[in-house]
N, C-alpha and C positions, 0 to 999 in steps of 0.2 A: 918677341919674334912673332910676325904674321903669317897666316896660314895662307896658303898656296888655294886660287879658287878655280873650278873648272863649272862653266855655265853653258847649261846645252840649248840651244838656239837663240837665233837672232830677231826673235821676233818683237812686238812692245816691252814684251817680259824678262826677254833678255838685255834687250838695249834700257831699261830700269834701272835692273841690278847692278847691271856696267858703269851707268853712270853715278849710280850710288855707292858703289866700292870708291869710283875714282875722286868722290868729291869726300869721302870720308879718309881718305888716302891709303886706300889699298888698291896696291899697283900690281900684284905677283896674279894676275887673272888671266883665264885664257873662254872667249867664246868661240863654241864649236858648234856649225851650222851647215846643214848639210848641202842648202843652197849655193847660189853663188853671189849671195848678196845678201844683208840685213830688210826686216818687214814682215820676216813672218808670213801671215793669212794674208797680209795684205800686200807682199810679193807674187802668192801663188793664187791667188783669186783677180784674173784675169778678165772675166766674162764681162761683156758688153752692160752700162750701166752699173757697174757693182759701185756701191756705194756703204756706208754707214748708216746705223739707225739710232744712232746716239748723235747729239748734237755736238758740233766741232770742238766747239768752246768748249766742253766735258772731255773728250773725247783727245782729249793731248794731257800733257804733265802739267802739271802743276807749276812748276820751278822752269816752263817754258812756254808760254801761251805764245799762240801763232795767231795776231792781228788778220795776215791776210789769206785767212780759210775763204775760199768763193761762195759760200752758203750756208742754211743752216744743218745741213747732213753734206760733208764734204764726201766727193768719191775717192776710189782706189788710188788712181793717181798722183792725186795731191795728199793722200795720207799716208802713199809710200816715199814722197818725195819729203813729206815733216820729217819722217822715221830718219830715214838717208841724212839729211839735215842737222839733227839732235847725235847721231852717230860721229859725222864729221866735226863739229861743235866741241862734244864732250869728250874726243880724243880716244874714242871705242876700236878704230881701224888697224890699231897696231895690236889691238888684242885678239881681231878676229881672226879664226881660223875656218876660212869657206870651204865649201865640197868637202866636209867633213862629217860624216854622221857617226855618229855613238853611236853602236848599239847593244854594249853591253861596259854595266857598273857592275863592278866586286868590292864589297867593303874587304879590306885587309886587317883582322882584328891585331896581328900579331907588331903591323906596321901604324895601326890607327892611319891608315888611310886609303882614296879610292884608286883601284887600279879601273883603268879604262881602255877599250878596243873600239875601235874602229870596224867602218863596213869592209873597209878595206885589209884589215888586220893588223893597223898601228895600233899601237900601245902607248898610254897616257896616263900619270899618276898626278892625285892633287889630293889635298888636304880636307878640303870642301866641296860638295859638290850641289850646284844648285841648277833646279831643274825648271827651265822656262819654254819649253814644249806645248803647253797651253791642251784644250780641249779642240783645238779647230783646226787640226792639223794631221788627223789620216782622214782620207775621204771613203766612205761607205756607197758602196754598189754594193744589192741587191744580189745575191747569187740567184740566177735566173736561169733553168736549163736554154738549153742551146745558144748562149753568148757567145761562144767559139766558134759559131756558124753563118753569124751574121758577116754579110759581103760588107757593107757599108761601113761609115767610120763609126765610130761610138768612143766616147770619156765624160767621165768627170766633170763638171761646170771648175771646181777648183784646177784641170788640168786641161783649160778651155783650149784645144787647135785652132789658132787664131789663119794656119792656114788652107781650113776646111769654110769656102766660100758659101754661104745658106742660100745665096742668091737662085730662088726658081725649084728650091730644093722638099721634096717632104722631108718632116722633119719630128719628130717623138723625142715627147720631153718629158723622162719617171721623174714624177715628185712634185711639189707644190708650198713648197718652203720658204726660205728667208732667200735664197739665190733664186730660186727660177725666179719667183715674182718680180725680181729685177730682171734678171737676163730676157723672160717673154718677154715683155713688152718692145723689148728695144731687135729684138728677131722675129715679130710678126708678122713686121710688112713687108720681109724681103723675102720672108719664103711663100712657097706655093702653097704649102698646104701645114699645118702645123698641129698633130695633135699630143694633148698633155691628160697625164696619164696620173689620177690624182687616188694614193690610197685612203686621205683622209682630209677634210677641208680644216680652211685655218681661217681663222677671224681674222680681217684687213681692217684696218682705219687708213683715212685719208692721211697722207703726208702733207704737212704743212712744211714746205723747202722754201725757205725765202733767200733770194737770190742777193748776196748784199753785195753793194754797190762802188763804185773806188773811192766813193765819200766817206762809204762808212770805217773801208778796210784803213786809210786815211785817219780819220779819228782814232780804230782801234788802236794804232801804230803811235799817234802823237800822247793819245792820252789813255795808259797802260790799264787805268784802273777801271774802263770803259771794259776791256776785253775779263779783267778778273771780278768783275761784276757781273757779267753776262754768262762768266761759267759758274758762280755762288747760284744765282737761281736757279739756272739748271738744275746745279747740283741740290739744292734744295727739293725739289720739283720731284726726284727721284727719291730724295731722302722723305716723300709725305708720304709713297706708297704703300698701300695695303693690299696683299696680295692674300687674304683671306677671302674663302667663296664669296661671303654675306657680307665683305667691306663695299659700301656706299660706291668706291671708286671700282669694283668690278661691275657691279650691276647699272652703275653708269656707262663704263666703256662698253660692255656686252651690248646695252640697249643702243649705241651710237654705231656700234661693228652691223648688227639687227637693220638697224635705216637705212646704212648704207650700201650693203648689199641690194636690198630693195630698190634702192634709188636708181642702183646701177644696171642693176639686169634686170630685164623686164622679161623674159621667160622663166614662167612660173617653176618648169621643171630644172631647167639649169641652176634657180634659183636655191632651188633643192638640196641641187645636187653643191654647192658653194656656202651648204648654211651649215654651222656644225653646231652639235648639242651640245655642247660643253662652253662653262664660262669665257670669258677672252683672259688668257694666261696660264689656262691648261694647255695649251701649246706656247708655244714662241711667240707672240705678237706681230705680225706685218703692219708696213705702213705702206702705200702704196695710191698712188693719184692712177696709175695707167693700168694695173693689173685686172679689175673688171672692163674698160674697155679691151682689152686685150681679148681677154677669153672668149667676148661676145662679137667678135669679128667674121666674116664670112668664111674668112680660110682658116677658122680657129675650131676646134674640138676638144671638148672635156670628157674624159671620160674613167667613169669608176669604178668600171668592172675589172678586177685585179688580174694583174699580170699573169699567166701560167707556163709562157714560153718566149723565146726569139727564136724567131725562125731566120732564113738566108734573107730575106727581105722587109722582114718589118718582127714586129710583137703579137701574139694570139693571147687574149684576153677569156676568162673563166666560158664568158656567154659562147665562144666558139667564133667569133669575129678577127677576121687577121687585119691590119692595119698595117699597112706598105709604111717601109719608112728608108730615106737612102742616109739617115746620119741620126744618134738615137745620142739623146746628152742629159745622164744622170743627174740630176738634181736633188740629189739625194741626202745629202749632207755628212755630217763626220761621224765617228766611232767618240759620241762625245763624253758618253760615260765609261767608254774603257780607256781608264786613262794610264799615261804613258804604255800604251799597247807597243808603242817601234821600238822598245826597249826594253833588255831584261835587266834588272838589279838585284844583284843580289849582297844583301846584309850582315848583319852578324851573325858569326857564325854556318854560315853558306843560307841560312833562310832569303825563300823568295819572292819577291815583294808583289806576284801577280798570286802565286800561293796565299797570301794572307788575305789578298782582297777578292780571294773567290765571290764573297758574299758582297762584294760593291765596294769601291775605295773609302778611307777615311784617314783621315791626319786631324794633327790639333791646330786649328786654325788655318786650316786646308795647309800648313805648311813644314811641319814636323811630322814624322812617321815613329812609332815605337818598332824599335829593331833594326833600326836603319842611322845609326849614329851618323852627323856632319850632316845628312841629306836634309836639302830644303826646296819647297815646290813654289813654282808660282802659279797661279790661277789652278791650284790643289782642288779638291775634296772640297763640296759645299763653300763655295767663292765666287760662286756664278749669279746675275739675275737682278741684282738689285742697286746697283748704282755703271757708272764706268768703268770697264774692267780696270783701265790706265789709273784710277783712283783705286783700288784695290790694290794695281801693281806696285804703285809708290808705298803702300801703308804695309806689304810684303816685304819690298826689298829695306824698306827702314830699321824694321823687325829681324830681319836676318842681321842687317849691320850691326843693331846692338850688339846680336849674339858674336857675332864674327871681335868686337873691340874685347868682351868681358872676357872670350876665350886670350884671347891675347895679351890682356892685363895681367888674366890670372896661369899663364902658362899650361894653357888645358890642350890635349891631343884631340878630344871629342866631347860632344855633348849629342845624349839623346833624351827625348821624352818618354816619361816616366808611363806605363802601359797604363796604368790605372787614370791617369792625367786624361789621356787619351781618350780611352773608352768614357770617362765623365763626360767629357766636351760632347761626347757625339751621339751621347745619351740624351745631351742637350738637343743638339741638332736634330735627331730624330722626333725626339717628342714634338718641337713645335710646327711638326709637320700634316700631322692630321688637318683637314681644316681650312688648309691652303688651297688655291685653284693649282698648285703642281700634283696633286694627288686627286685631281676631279672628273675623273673616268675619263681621259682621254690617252692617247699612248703616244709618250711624248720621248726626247732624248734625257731628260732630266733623270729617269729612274734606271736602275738595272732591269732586267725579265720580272725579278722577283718584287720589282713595287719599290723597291727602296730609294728613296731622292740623295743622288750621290752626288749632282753637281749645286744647287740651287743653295743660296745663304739665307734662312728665314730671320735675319736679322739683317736693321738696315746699315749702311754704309760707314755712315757717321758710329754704330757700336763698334762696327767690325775694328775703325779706326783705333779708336780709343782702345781698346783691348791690343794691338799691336803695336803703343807707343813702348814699351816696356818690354825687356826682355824677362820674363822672370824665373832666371836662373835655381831657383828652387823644385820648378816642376820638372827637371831636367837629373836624368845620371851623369857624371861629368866624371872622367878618367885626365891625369895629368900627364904634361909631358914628360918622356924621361930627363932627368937630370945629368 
């Protein structure tokens, strides 16, 4: 007998798992998405320019490579139309369930299994419950007094008004992240005036986007091993890095982030103000070819004196300077270490699963929770950072498959991970964290308030792999079914 799976959202993480139940032949699945569509981040990240900073060829499944990506960082578009694609493909459409949000799991200890509610107040039971929610998916504004008073429009870059025209317009953009550096550039020239409001800089390197050709997408297509060639190096490429302060590859990229800055802006002060003291990889890494022209434009303003208000017309900044603005676009990015925030769960025994991780999340292999029997995460606790997440995703959803056949062979109700299993692993995690440029004085999303690296894998890809071919059913409590 196979267990019942309910998988919440449609995003890469969830179209994974979907397709990996269905090629292993579990049929009895239901995804629930609150959208009205499959894509995930890469449905609700709209804004002008948005693109990927992983290369294409990485940047898809493995058991699907797509010959005709248009370059070597494919944008929104074409990465929501792969997802779309891979969905209709692997036969996921009779399993979706759209305009559906979860927002509350109860393990049922006495049923061994999860009951589930809806935004709405439907009600949903399953056996398994696997949670593909991701980290990039509530967006973070800034609680800023007087936001309630601004006249003008204001949202989100993830929740872009594509029918708020910028044309002629001032315009205030919080934040200086992985979105604006895309979105500015491509909304400079048509607005009047544009200032960006940067609480801390971020080391840029040049993107190198090679635009390939209908020779090349041609080749990829005729000769397949062309395209799984092109994603081994990559993936290589990723799998040499060292993300330690004193690794040769940081004090290399810091000294080429260093040149280019300079090379770029030639005002010593704005220079200044765009250079940050911390290694490159104590924040996010940018890539970006247009982002220093952007800022050094005449209708363009940087500025770093921190927010302290919005008024009915613009932002007032510490120094006492008000700044008119008639449309103000957060660029501020997600709640990315408070994970699964859009949802309560609750476990055995009624324990609750935002209650245990007061001190910052942690699962075993970012994808089993102690206390939370059946439950499995994807892009979990410590699974972030170091190769492609879609290469994480597959090496998740395999690991869960295991588990999902062994329960089923051996007619088990549940299986959870053992507490002491748990806390060992992340005893791991934690230690090899000293040392890293994630913990090198800058304040980044990787940590909770209290310091601790709750998304970041300080091991690389290729271990993470290997450690998730195997399910191993020893480190786990396992309860049978009834007979």
């Amino acid at each position: 007998m196979r267990p019942s799976i309910a998988i919440l959202g449609a995003g890469a993480g969830g179209l994974a798992m979907g397709i990996a139940l269905r090629r292993a032949g579990f049929d009895d699945f239901v995804i629930f998405e609150k959208s009205d569509g499959v894509g995930g981040t890469w449905r609700d990240n709209t804004y002008p320019n948005a693109a990927c900073d992983v290369p294409s060829h990485l940047y898809s499944y493995s058991f699907e490579p797509n010959p005709r990506w248009s370059r070597t960082y494919a944008t929104q578009p074409e990465i929501l139309a792969y997802l779309e694609a891979c969905a209709d493909k692997y036969g996921l459409r009779p399993h979706l369930r759209c305009g559906t949000e979860i927002r509350e799991a109860r393990w049922d200890d006495d049923r061994q299994r999860w009951c589930l509610r809806s935004a709405g107040g439907d009600e949903h039971a399953a056996d398994v419950l696997v949670s593909g929610l991701g980290m990039l998916n509530v967006p973070s504004i800034p609680d800023l007094p007087g936001r309630e008073r601004f006249r003008g429009r204001s949202y989100h870059s993830a929740r872009w008004d594509h029918s708020d025209d910028l044309a002629g317009k001032q315009v205030a953009v919080v934040g200086t992240g992985a979105s604006a550096v895309q979105f500015v550039p491509a909304i400079a020239p048509r607005v009047s005036r544009l200032t960006v409001f940067q609480r801390s800089p971020c080391w840029v390197l040049p993107k190198i986007d090679h635009e390939y050709t209908a020779d090349e997408q041609a080749q990829f297509a005729r000769q397949r091993f062309r395209t799984r060639v092109r994603r081994w190096r990559t993936w290589w490429t990723y799998e040499r890095a060292d993300f330690h302060v004193d690794a040769d590859q940081t004090k290399h990229q810091t000294a080429m982030a260093e040149s280019y800055v300079a090379r770029k802006v030639d005002d010593p002060e704005l220079r200044a103000v765009l250079t940050p003291d911390f290694p490159v990889g104590c924040k996010r890494p940018l890539i970006s070819r247009e982002w220093y022209p952007a800022l050094v434009r005449d209708n363009v303003r940087v500025v770093s004196a921190p927010i302290t208000q919005i008024t009915e017309t613009g932002l007032r900044t510490a120094d006492g300077e008000d700044h008119p603005a008639d449309t103000i676009i957060f660029g501020t990015g997600f709640h990315a270490n408070e994970y699964l925030s859009s949802i309560e769960i609750f476990g055995r025994g009624g324990r609750r699963l935002h209650d245990d991780w007061s001190d910052g999340a942690e699962a075993y292999l970012g994808t089993t929770v102690a206390g939370y029997p059946n439950l499995f995460l994807l892009y979990g606790p410590n699974t972030n950072g170091v190769n492609s997440i879609l290469f994480i995703h597959e090496a998740q959803a395999h690991y869960i498959v295991r588990a999902l056949k062994m329960m089923s062979r051996r007619r088990l109700a549940s299986v959870e991970v053992r507490e002491e299993v748990m806390e060992r692993y992340n005893r791991e995690i934690q230690a090899a964290m000293p040392g890293t440029v994630w913990v090198a004085g800058c304040r980044n999303y990787f940590r909770t308030d209290d310091g601790k690296v709750v998304t970041q894998l300080p091991f690389s890809g290729g271990r993470y792999w290997l450690r998730t071919r195997i399910f191993p059913s020893w480190r786990y409590e396992k309860r049978a079914k009834y007979r």
